[in-house]
PAVEXDREN-528182 format. One line per 5 residues: for each residue x, z, y of N, C-alpha, C, O, CB. Coordinates in steps of 0.2 Angstrom, whole numbers, always signed. Atoms other than C-alpha are relative to their C-alpha. Glycine has a CB too. Layout:
REM PAVEXDREN-528182
X:Z:Y:X:Z:Y:X:Z:Y:X:Z:Y:X:Z:Y | ...;
REM end
This chain:
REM PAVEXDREN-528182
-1:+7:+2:-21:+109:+14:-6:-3:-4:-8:+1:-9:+7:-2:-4 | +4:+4:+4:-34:+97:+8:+0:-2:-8:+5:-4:-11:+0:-5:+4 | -3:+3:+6:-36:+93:-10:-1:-6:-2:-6:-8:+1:+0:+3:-5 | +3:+7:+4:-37:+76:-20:-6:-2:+2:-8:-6:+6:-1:+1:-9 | +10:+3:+2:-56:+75:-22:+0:+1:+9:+1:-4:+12:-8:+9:-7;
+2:+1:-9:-58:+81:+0:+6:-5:+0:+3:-9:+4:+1:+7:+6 | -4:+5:-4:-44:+68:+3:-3:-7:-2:-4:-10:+3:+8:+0:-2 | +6:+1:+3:-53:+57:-7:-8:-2:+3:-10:-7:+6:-1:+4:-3 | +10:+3:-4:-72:+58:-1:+3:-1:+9:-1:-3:+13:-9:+11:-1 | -3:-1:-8:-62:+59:+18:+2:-9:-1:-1:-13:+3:+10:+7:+1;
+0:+6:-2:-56:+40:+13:-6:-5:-1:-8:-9:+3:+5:-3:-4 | +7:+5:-1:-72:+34:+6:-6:+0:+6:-10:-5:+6:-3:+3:-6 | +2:-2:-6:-81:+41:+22:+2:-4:+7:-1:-6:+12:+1:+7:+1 | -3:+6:-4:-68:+29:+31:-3:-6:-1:-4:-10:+4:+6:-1:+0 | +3:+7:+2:-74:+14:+22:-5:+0:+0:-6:-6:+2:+0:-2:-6;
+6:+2:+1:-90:+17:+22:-3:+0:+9:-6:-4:+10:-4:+6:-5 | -1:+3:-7:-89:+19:+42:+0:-6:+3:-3:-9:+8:+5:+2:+2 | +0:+7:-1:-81:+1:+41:-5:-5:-2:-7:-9:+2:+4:-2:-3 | +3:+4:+1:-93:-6:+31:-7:+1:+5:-11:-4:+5:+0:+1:-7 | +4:-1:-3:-106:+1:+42:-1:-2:+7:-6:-2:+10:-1:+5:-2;
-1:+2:-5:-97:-6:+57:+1:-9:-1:-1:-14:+3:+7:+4:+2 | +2:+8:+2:-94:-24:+47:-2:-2:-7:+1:-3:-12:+6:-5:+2 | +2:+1:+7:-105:-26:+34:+2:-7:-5:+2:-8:-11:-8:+0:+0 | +0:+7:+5:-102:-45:+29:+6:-1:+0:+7:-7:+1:-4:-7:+1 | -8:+0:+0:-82:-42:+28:-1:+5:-5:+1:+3:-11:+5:+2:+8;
+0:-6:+6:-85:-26:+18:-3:-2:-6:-1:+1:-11:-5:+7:+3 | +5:+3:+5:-98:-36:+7:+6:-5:-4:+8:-5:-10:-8:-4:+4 | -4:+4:+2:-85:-50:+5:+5:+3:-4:+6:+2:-10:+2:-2:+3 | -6:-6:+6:-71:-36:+0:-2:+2:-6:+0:+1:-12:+3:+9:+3 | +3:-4:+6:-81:-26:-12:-1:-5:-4:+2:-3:-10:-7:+3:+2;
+0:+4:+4:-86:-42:-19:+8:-2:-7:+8:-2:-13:-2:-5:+6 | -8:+0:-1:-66:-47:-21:+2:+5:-6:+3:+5:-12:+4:+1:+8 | -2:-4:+6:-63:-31:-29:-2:+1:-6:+2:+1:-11:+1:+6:+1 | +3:+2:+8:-75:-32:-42:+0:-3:-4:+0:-3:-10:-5:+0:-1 | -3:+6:+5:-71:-46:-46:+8:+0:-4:+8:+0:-10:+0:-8:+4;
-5:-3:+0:-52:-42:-46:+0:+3:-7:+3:+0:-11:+1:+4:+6 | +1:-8:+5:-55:-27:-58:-5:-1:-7:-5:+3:-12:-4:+7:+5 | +4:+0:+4:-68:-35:-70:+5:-1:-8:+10:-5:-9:-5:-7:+3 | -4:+3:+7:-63:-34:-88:+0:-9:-1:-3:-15:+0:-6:+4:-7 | -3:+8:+6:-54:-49:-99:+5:+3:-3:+5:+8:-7:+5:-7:+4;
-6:-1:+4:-38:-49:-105:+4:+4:+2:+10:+5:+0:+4:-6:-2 | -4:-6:-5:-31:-36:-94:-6:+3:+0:-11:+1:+1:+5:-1:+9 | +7:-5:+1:-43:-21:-97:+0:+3:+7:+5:+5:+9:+0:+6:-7 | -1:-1:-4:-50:-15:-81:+5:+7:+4:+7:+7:+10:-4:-2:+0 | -5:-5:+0:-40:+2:-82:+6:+2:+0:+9:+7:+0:-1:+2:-1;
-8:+0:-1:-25:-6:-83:+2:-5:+8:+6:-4:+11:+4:-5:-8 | +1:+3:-6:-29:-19:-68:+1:+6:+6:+6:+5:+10:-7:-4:+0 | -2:-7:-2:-29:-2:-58:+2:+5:+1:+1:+9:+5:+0:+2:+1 | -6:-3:+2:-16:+6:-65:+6:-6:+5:+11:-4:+8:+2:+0:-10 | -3:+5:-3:-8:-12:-58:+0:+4:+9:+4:+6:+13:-5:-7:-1;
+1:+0:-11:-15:-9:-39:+3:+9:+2:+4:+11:+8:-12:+0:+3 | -2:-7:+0:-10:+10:-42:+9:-1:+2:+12:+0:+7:-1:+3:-9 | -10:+2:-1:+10:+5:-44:-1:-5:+6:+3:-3:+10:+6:-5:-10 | -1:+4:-4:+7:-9:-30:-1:+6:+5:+4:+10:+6:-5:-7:+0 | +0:-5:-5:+2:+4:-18:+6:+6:-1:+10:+7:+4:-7:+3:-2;
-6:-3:-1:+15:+16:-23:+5:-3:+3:+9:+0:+6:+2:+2:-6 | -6:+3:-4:+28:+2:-18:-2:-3:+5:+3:-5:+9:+3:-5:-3 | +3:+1:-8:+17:-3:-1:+1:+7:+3:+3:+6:+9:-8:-2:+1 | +0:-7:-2:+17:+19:+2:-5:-1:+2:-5:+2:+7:+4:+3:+4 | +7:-3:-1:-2:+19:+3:-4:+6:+0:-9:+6:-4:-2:-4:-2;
+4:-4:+4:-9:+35:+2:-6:+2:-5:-8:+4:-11:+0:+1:+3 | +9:-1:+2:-26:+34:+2:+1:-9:-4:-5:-11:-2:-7:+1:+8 | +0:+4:+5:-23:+17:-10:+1:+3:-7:-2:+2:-12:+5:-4:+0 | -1:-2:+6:-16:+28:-22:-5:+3:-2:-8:+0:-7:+4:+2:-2 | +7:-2:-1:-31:+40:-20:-6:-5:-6:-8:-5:-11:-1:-1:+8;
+6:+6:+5:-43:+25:-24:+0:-2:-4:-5:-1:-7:-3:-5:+2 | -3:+1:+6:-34:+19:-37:-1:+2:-6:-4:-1:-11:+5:+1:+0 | -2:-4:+6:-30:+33:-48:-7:+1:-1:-9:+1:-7:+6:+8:+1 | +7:-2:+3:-49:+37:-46:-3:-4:-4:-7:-2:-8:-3:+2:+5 | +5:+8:+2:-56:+19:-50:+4:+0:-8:+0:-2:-12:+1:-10:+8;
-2:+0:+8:-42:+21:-67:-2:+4:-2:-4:+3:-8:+5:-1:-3 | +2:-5:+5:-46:+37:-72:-7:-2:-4:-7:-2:-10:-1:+7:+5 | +6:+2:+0:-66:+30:-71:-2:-5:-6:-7:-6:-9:-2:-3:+8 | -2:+3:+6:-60:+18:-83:+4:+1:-5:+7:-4:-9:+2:-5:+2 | -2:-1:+5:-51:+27:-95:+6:+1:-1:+8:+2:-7:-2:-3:-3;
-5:+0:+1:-35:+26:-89:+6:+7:-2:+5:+13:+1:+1:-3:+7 | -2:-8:+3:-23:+41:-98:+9:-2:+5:+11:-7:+8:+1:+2:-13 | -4:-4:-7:-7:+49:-88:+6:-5:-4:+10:-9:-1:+1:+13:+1 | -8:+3:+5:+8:+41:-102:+0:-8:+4:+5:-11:+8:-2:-1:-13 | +0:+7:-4:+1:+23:-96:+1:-2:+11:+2:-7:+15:-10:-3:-2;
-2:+0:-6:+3:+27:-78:+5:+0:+3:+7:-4:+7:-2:+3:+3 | -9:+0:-1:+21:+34:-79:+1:-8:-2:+2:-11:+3:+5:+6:-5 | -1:+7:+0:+24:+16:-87:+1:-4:+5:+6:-6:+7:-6:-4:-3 | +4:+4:-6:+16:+7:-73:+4:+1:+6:+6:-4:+9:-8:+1:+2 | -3:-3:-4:+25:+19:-61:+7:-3:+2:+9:-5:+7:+0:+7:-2;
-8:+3:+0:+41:+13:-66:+1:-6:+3:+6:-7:+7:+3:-1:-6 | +2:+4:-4:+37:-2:-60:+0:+0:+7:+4:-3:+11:-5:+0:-1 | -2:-1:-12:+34:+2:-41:+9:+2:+0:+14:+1:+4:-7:+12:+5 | -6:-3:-2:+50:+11:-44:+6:-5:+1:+9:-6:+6:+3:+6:-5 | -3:+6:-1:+59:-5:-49:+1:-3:+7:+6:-3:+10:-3:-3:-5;
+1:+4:-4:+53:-15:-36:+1:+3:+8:+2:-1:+12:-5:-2:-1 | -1:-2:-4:+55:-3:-23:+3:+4:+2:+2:+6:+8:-3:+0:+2 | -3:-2:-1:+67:+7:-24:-2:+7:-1:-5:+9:-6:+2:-2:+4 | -2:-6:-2:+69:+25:-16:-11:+1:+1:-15:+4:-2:+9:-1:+9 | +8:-1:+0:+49:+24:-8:-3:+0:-5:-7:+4:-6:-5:-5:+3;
+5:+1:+7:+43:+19:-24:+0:+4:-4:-4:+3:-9:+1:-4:-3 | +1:-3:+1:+48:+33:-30:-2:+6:+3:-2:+10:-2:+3:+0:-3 | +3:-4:-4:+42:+45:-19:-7:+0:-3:-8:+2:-9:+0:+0:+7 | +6:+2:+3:+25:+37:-20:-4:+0:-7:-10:+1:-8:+1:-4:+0 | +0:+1:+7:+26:+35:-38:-1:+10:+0:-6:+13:-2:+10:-4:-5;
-1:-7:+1:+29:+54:-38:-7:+3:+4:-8:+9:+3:+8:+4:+3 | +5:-5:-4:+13:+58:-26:-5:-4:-5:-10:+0:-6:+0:+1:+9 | +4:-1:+2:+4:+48:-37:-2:+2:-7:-7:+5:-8:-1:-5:+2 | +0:-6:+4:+6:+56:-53:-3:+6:+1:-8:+8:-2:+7:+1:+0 | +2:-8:-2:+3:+73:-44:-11:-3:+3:-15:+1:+4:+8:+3:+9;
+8:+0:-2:-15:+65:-38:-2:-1:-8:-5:+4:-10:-3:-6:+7 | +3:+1:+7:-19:+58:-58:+0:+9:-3:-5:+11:-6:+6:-7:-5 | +1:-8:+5:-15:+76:-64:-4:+4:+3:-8:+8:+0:+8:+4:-2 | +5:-5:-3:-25:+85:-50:-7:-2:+4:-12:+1:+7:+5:+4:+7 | +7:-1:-2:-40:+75:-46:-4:+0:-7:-10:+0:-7:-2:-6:+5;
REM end
């Protein structure tokens, strides 16, 4: 089985495929997320901690993946994630905890 970091560089290698198939869709997104994620009043490693628990309650894998990596990158620590976690669980039940539970296990092993 693959771990974190190869499942990982495996999604970013998909994106970068896309972007290389539509650059001015991929340019717009990228744009979008940065902006999305730019510090203010919500710091940006709590903003994806945000998209972290949204993906747990959509069951995205490779969201949570990108996620947990892009908060870690910002400083995000493991107590604020369970927080956030709870969250998805709220809103989604039974998935959302699964989810919740695989992403946890990626923040502690990548």
């Amino acid at each position: 089985m693959s771990t974190h970091k190869q499942k990982l560089d495996d999604v970013n290698k998909r994106l970068m495929g896309l972007f290389k198939a539509d650059q001015k869709s991929m340019i717009a997104f990228k744009s979008l997320s940065d902006t999305a994620v730019r510090e203010g009043k919500v710091t940006s490693s709590m903003k994806e901690l945000i998209a972290v628990s949204i993906a747990a309650a959509r069951g995205c894998d490779d969201c949570i993946l990108y996620h947990i990596a892009e908060a870690k990158k910002h400083g995000a620590d493991r107590d604020t994630l369970v927080e956030v976690l709870a969250i998805a669980i709220e809103m989604s039940g039974g998935p959302g905890a699964v989810y919740a539970a695989k992403a946890l296990d990626v923040f502690d092993n990548l």
